[in-house]
DOKOL-241118 format. One record per residue (C-alpha): x, y, z; residue in one letter; chain. Coordinates in pm, whole numbers, plus 50000, padded with zeros to 5 digits. Layout:
BEGIN
+-------+-------+-------+------+-------+
|     u |     v |     w | rest | kette |
+-------+-------+-------+------+-------+
|     X |     Y |     Z |    a |     A |
...
+-------+-------+-------+------+-------+
***
This chain:
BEGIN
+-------+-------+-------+------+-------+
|     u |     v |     w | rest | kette |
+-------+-------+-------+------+-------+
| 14167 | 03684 | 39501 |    x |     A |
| 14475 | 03626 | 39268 |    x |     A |
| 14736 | 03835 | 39162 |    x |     A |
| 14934 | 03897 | 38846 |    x |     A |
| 15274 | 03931 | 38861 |    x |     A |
| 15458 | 04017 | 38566 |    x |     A |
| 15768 | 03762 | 38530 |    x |     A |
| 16127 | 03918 | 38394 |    x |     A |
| 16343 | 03671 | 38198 |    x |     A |
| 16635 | 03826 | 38061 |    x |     A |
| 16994 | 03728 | 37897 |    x |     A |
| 17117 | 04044 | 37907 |    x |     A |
| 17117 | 04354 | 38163 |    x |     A |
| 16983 | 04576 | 37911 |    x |     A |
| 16712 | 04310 | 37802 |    x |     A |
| 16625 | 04333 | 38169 |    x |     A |
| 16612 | 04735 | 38245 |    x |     A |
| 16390 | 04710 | 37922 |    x |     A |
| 16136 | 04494 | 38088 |    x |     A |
| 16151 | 04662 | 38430 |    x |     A |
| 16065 | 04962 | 38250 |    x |     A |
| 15777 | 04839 | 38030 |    x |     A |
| 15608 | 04637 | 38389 |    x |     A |
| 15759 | 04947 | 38619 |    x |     A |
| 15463 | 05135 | 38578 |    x |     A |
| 15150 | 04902 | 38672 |    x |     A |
| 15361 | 04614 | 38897 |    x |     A |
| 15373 | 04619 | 39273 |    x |     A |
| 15531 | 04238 | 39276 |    x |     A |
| 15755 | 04086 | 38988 |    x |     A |
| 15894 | 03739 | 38950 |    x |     A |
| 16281 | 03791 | 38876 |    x |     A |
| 16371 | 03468 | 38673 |    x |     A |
| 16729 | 03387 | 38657 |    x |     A |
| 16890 | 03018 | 38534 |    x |     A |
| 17234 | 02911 | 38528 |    x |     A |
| 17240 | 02711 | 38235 |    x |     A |
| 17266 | 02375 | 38351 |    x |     A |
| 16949 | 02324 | 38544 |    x |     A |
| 16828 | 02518 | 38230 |    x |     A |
| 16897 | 02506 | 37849 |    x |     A |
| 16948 | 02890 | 37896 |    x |     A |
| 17140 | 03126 | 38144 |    x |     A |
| 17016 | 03449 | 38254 |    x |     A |
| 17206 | 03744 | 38380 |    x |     A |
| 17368 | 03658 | 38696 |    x |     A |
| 17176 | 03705 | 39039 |    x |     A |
| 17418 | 04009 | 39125 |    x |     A |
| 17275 | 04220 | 38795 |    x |     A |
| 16928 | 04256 | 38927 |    x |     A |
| 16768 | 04493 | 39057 |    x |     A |
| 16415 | 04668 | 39076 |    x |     A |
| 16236 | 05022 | 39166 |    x |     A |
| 16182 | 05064 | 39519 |    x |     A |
| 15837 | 05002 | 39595 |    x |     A |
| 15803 | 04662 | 39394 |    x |     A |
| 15802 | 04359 | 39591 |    x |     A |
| 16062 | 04128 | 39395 |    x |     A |
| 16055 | 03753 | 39377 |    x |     A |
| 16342 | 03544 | 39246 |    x |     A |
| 16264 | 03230 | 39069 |    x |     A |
| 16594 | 03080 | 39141 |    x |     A |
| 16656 | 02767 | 38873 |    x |     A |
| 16993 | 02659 | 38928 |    x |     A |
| 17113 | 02318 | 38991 |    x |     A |
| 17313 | 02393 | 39311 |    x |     A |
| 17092 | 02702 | 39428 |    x |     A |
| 17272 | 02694 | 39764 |    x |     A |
| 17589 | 02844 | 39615 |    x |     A |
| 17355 | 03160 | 39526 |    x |     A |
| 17263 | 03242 | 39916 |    x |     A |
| 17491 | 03551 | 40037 |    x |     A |
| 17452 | 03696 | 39711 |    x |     A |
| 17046 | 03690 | 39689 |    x |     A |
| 17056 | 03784 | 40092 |    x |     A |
| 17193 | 04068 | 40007 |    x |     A |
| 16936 | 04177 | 39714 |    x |     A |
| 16651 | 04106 | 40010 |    x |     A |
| 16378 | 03995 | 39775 |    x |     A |
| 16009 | 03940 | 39914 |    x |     A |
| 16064 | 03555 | 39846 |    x |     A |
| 16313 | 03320 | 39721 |    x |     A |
| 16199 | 03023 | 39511 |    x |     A |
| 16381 | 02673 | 39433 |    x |     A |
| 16351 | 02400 | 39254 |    x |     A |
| 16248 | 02071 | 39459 |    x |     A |
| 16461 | 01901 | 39206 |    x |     A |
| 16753 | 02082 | 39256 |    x |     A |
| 17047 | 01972 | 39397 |    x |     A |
| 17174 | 02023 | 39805 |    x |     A |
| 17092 | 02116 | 40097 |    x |     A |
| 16770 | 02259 | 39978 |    x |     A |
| 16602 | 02258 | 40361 |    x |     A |
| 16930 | 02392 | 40544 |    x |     A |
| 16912 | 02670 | 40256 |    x |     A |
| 16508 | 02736 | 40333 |    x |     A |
| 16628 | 02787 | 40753 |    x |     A |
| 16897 | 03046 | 40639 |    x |     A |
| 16678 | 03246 | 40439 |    x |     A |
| 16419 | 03261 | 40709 |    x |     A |
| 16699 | 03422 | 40956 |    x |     A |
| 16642 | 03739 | 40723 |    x |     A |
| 16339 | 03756 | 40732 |    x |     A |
| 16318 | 03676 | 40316 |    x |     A |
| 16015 | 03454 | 40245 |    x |     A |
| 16082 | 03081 | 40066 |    x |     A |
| 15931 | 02944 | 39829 |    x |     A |
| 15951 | 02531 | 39689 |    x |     A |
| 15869 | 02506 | 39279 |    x |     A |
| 15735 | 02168 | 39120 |    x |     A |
| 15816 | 02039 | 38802 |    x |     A |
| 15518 | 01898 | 38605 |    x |     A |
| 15662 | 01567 | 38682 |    x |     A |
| 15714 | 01605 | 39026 |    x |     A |
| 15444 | 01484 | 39292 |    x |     A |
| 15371 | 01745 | 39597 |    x |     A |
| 15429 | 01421 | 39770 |    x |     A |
| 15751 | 01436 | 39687 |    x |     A |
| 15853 | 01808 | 39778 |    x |     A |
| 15644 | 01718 | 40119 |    x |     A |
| 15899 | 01795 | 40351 |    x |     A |
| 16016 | 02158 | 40187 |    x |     A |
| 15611 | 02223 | 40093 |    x |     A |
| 15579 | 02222 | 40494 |    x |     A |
| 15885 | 02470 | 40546 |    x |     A |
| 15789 | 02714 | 40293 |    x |     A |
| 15570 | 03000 | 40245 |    x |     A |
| 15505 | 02924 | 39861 |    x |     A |
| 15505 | 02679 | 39625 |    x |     A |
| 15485 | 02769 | 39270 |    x |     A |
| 15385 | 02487 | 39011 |    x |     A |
| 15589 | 02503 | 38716 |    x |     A |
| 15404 | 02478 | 38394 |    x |     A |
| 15643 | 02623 | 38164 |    x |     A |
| 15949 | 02603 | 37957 |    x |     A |
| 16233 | 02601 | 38157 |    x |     A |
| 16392 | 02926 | 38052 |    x |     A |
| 16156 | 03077 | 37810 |    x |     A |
| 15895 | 03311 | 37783 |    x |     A |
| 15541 | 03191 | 37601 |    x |     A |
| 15492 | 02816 | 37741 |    x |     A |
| 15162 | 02670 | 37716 |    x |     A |
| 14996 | 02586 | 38054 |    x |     A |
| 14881 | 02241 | 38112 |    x |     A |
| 14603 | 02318 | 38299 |    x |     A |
| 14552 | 01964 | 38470 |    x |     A |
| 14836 | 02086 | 38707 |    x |     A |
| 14567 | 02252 | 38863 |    x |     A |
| 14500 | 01892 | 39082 |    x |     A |
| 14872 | 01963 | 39244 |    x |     A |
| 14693 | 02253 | 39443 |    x |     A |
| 14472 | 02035 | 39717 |    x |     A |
| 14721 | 01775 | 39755 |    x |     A |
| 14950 | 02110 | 39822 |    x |     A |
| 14714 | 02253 | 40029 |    x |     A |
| 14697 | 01879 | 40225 |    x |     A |
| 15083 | 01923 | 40300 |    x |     A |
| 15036 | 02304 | 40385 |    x |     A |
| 14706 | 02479 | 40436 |    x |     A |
| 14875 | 02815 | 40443 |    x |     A |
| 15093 | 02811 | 40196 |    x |     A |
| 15013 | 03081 | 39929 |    x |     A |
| 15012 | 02903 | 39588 |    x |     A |
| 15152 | 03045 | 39269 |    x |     A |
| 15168 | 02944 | 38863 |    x |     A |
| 15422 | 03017 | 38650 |    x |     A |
| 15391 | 02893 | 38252 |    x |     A |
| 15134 | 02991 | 37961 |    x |     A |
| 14893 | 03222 | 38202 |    x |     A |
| 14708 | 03455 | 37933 |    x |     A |
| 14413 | 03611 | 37939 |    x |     A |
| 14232 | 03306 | 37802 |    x |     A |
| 14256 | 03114 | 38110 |    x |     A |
| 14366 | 03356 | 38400 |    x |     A |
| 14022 | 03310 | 38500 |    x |     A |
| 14046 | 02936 | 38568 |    x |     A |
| 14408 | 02945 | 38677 |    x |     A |
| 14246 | 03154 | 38961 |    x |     A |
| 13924 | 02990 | 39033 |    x |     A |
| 14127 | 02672 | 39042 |    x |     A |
| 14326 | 02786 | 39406 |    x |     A |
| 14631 | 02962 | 39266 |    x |     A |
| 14680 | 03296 | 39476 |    x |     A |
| 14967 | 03420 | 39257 |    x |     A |
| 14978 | 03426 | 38856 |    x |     A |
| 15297 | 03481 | 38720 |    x |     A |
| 15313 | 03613 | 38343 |    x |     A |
| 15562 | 03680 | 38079 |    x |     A |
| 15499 | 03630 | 37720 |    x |     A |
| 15168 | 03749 | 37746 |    x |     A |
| 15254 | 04098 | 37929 |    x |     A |
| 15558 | 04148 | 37704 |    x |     A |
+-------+-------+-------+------+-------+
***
């Protein structure tokens, strides 16, 4: 069964304690999304400004182009997971090893463009891999729902690996995002 998890996107720190207090009182897991501004058109607040209530289970949905130079400050946060960008820059499998020394769960995210076949080696290290349907940076994406075939080539790499989507889930096709194999639904624009 899948689960919704409410995504927060934010610019500024009071943009974000808005949106943890609008999700605060339904969410037990939130996607945290933050961007530096070069692997994205847009920059978020910066991974030391975030924060959640205790008792949510917090992912970070780290796109940065050199997501390595984030470690010791997201280590210290001690989200559930940590999730990169494939086609981000360094040593993305070194970086996957040192999380897993504290006991913080990894996560690999795809691109449209990018093949499963080509995240193979970090698909077989993680514990997630979320397939990007979105906007880079922006709430309200439309999901291109042929994405969907990623999810048994995935599942060929890694038959454990627990499968998100991030990028136009709505109520009109939560449903199929579900039925199609993805375990973990993240939403934005459509909860806020």
């Amino acid at each position: 069964m899948s689960i919704i998890c409410p995504a927060l996107l934010a610019g500024e720190p009071h943009d974000y304690r808005e949106q943890v207090e609008r999700i605060k009182p339904f969410a037990r897991r939130v996607q945290v999304d933050l961007m530096d501004g070069i692997f994205t058109e847009t920059r978020s607040i910066n991974p030391i400004q975030v924060w959640w209530p205790e008792g949510i289970e917090a992912d970070i949905h780290l796109m940065f182009e050199d997501p390595v130079s984030q470690v010791e400050t997201l280590v210290s946060l001690q989200p559930h997971l940590i999730i990169i960008h494939a086609e981000a820059a360094g040593d993305l499998l070194g970086m996957v090893d040192h999380l897993k020394k504290f006991n913080i769960k990894t996560g690999v995210a795809l691109l449209k463009e990018t093949s499963p076949v080509d995240a193979h080696a970090l698909i077989q290290a993680v514990n997630h891999v979320l397939i990007f349907s979105g906007d880079l940076g922006r709430f309200g994406g439309k999901a291109d729902l042929t994405l969907l075939e990623k999810v048994a080539n995935i599942k060929e790499i890694n038959p454990v690996v627990e499968i998100g989507w991030d990028g136009g889930a709505n109520i009109e096709n939560v449903k199929q995002l579900s039925e199609g194999g993805i375990d973990v639904i993240n939403v934005g624009g459509a909860i806020h």
